[in-house]
N, C-alpha and C positions, 0 to 999 in steps of 0.2 A: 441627426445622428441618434439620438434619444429613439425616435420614433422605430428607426431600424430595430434597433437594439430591444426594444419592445417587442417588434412584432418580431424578432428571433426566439425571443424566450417565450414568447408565445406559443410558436410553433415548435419547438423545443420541449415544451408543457404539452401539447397536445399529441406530440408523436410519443411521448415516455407513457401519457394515460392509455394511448389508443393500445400501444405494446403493451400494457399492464393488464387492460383488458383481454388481452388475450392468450394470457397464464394458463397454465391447466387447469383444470377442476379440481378444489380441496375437499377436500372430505366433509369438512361440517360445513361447508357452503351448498353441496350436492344435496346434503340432509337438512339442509335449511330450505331450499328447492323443493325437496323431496321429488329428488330424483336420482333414479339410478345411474351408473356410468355410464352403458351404454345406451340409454335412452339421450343424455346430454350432449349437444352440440361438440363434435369429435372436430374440428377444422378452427383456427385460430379464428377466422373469421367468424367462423359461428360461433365460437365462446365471445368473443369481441360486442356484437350485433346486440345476443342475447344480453349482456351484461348493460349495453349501452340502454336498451330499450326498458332493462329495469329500474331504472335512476326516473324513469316517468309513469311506472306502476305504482308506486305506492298507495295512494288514495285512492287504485282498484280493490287492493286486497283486504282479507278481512283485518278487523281491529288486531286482532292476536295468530302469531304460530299456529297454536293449537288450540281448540273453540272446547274443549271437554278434558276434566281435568284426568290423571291418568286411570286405566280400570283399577275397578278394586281386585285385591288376589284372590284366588278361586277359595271358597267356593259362595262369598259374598257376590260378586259381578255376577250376574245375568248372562248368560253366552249370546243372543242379540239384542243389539241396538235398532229401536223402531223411534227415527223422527218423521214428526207430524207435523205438517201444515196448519196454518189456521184458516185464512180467507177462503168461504166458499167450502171448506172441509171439516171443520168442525162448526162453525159459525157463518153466518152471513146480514151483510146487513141490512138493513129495511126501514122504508121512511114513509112513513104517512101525514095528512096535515092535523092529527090529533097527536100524535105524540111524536113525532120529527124522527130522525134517527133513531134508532136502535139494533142491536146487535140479537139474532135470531138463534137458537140453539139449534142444532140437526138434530133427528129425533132419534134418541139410539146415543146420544153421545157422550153420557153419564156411563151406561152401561160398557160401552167398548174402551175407556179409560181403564174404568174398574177391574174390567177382566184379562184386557189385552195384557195390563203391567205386571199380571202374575208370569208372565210369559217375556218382556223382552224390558231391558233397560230403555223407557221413554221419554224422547227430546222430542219437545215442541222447536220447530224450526221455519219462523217466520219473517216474512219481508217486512212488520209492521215494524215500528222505532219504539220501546219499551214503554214509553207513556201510553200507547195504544193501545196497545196486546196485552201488558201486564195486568190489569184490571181485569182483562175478561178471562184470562187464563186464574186470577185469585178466585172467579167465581166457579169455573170450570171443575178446580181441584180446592177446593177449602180447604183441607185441612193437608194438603201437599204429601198426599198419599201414592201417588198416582205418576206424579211426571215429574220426573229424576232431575232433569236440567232444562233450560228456556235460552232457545238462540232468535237474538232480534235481528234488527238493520244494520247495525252494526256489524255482524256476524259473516253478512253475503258479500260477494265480492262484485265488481262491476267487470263487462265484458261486451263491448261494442254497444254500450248505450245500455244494456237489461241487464236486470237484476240477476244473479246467478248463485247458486247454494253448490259451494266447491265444499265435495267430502272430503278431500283430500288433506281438509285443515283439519280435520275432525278431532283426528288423534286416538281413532278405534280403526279397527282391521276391516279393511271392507267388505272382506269374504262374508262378514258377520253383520253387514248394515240394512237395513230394509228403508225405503222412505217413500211414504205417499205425498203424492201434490200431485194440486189440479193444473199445472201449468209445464206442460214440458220444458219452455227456453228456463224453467228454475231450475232444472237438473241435466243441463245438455253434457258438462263436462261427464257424470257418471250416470246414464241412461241406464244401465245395466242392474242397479240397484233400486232403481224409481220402478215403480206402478202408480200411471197417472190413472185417475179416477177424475169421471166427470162433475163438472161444478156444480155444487149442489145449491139451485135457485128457490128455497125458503118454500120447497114441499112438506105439510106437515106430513103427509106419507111415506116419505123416504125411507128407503129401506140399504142404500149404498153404503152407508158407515158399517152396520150392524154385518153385512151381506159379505163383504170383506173381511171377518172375522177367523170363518174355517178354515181359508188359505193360509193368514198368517200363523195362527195355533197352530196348525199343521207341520211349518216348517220348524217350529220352537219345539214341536215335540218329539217330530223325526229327528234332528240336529243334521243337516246337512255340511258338510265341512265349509260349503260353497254357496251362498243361495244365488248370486246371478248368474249362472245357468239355467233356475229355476224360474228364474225374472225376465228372464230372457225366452223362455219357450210360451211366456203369455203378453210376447209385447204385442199390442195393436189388438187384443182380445177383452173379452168383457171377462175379468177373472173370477169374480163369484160366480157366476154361471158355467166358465170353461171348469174351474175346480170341482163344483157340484156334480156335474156329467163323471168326472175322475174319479170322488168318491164315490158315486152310486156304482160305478163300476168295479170298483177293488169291491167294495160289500157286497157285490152279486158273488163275484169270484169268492171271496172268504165263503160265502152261505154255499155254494155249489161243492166246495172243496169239502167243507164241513159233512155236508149231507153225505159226499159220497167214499170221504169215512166211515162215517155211521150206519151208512145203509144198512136195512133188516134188525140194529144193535136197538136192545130196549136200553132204557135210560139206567144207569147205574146205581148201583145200590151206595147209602153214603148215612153214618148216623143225622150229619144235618137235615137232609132231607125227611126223614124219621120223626126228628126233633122238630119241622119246620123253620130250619135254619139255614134254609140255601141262599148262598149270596146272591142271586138273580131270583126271586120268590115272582117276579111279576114276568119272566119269559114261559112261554108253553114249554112243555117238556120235552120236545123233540128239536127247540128250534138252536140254533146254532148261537154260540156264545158273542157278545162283542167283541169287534178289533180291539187290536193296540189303541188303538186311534181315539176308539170312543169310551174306552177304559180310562185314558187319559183325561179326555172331554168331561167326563162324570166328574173323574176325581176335582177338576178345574172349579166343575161348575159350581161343587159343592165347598169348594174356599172360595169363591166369590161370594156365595149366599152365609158364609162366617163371618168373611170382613162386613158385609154390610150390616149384621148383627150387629157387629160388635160396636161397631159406629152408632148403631141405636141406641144400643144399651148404656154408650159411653159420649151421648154427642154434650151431655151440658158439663163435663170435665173438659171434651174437645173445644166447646166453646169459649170455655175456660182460660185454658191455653191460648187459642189464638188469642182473642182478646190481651193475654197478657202479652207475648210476642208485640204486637200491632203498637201498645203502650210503650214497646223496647222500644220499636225501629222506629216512631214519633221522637223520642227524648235525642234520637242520636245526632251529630250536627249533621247536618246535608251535606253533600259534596257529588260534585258530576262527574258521572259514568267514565268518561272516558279521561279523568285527570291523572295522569300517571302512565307510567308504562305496567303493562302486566309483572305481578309481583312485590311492585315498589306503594309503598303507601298513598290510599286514594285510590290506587286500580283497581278497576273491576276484576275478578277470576274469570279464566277461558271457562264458557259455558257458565249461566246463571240459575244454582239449583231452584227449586221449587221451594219459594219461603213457605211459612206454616202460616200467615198473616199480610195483612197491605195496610198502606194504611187511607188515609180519606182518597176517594178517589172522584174522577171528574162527571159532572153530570151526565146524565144518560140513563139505558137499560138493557139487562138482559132476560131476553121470554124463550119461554120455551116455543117451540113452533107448534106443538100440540095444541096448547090451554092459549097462549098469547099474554097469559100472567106477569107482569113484571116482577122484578127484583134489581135493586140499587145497583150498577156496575158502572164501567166505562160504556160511552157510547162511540166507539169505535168503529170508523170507517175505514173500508179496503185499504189497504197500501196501494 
C-alpha cells in the first residue's frame, strides 16, 4: 500500500515539475539566457526540453553571468573591445634538452600591445588555467599598462567535448568586439567577430602579429557602428595582405583625386611656408596631402613613441611601485579563485584586470624569439 502511494506522489511530483517546466518565459530568466522572446523556444514542449536539459549544463558554462565588469561611461571606455589569445599568438612554447620548456615571445609582441591599447579596450582571453597564463602575461605587460582585463579556464565554456570562448557572456556589445585566435572551434558560437590567424610555430621572423596591425587601427579609427560585416567580408582570406591591396587602393584614389584638383594649380602661397613652417616640410611640393587614415596613424605613432618615453624616463619609480604592489598581494592571506559566488567575499570579479605586480612565480622562461635571451617567468605550456 505504502509503495502505491509512493509511487503516486511520485508521479504526481513529476507531472506538476514537467507542467512547471513549461511556464512561459520570465523576463529575467530570458535575460539571464540572454535571449530574446522570439528567438526562445515558443511551444511548452520547447520551453519544457530546454529548461530540463539546463539542470545538466551547469559545469558547461563559464564561472560567471558576465566575464567583464560593466563599461566605463563615455568618454573614459574605449568604443572597441580587442581579446586576444595567447597559445601560438602571442607566445609559443619550446623545449630543448638544455633548457626543457620554455615560453617563446612572437616577434612584434611588445610593440602590438603597446600601440594596439591606444586603440581598443584589451582582454587577454585564454584557454590556459591562471597559474599558467598569469605569469607569462606579468612579463608580457609589467607594469599593466596594456591589457585592461585577463579571461582564463575558467572563463570558457564547454560544448561537445571543446573548449569554447562564448562572447555572449562577455557583457560588452558585440557590434563593438574584435577577437583573434588561432583556433576556429574557440570561436564557433560567434565566427562573425573572430579572425583566425595562423599559429605562429616560434619563427624568429614572423611578421603576422605586427602585419595585422593596419586592419585593426583602421576599424578603431574609422568607428564603424558594426565591425562583423567587416569580419565577415575577410573570412577564409589572409587579411593583412587582402587589407594592404584596400589601402594601397583608396591612396591611389585619394592621390589621383588630388592631382586632378590641382591640375596646372602652383602651390599656394602661406606665411608658414615663408617662415619654413609647413606641417608636411618633408612632402614635395606638388604631392598630395595624407589621408584621414595616415593623419591618424602619425598622430598614433607618435603617442606610442611618448608612452615609451615616459616609461624610460620613469622605469626605476615604475619599478618601484611594482615592487611595492607585489610586497601587497604577498602579505594578503591566499584564498581560491573560485570560493564564493561572484560578488560575495572570496569571489573572484567577472574579468581579471591586469595587476601592476605578481608575485614569486613557478620555474621556467621567457625569450624573446629574436635573441633567445631569457628572463625569469612561468614556464607555461599549451592548454
Amino acid at each position: 500500500m505504502m509503495s502505491r502511494i509512493s509511487l503516486a506522489l511520485l508521479a504526481l511530483a513529476f507531472g506538476a515539475g514537467t507542467v512547471y517546466m513549461g511556464r512561459e518565459w520570465e523576463e529575467d530568466e530570458l535575460k539571464a539566457k540572454k535571449l530574446r522572446i522570439e528567438d526562445a523556444p515558443s511551444t511548452r514542449w520547447g520551453r519544457t526540453k530546454d529548461r530540463f536539459l539546463e539542470l545538466f549544463d551547469y559545469f558547461n558554462k563559464p564561472a560567471w553571468p558576465e566575464l567583464l565588469p560593466p563599461p566605463y561611461p563615455p568618454p573614459h571606455q574605449k568604443p572597441y573591445t580587442l581579446l586576444i589569445s595567447v597559445d601560438d599568438l602571442l607566445v609559443t612554447s619550446t623545449w630543448d634538452r638544455q633548457h626543457g620548456w620554455r615560453t617563446a615571445k612572437r616577434p612584434g609582441v611588445d610593440y602590438f600591445l603597446g600601440y594596439i591599447s591606444q586603440f581598443y579596450e584589451v582582454v587577454v582571453f585564454t584557454t590556459q588555467p591562471y597559474y599558467t597564463a598569469g605569469p607569462i602575461l606579468d612579463k608580457l605587460d609589467r607594469y599593466g599598462f596594456y591589457i585592461n582585463y585577463r579571461l582564463f579556464r575558467e572563463a570558457t565554456r564547454t560544448l561537445d567535448g571543446k573548449i569554447v570562448k562564448d562572447l555572449s557572456y562577455l557583457n560588452r556589445d558585440l557590434s563593438k568586439v574584435v577577437i583573434l585566435d588561432t583556433d576556429p572551434e574557440h570561436v564557433q558560437l560567434q565566427p562573425e567577430n573572430a579572425i583566425i590567424l595562423p599559429k605562429w610555430n616560434g619563427d624568429p621572423k614572423d611578421k603576422g602579429l605586427v602585419g595585422i596591425i593596419p586592419f585593426l587601427e583602421s576599424i578603431a579609427i574609422y568607428k564603424p557602428p558594426d565591425v562583423r560585416p567587416i569580419i565577415k567580408a575577410y573570412s577564409g582570406k589572409d587579411v593583412p595582405i587582402e587589407y594592404g591591396k584596400l589601402e594601397a587602393e583608396m591612396k591611389a584614389k585619394h592621390v589621383a583625386e588630388w592631382q586632378a584638383k590641382h591640375k596646372g594649380k602652383s602651390p599656394g602661397f602661406s606665411f608658414s611656408s615663408v617662415l619654413g613652417l609647413s606641417d608636411s616640410p618633408s612632402l614635395p611640393k606638388n604631392a598630395a596631402p595624407p589621408t584621414y587614415l595616415e593623419q591618424k596613424r602619425s598622430e598614433a605613432q607618435k603617442q606610442y613613441k611618448a608612452e615609451l618615453k615616459y616609461i624610460e624616463d620613469n622605469r626605476e619609480q615604475l619599478e618601484k611601485l611594482l615592487e611595492q604592489d607585489q610586497q601587497a598581494a604577498a602579505a594578503m592571506p591566499w584564498m581560491p579563485r573560485w570560493q564564493g559566488k561572484p560578488g560575495e567575499p572570496g569571489a573572484a570579479p567577472p574579468g581579471v584586470p591586469n595587476p601592476t605586480g605578481t608575485s614569486a612565480a613557478p620555474p621556467g622562461s621567457v625569450v624573446t624569439a629574436s635573441s633567445g635571451s631569457a628572463q625569469e617567468s612561468s614556464g607555461a605550456q599549451k592548454a
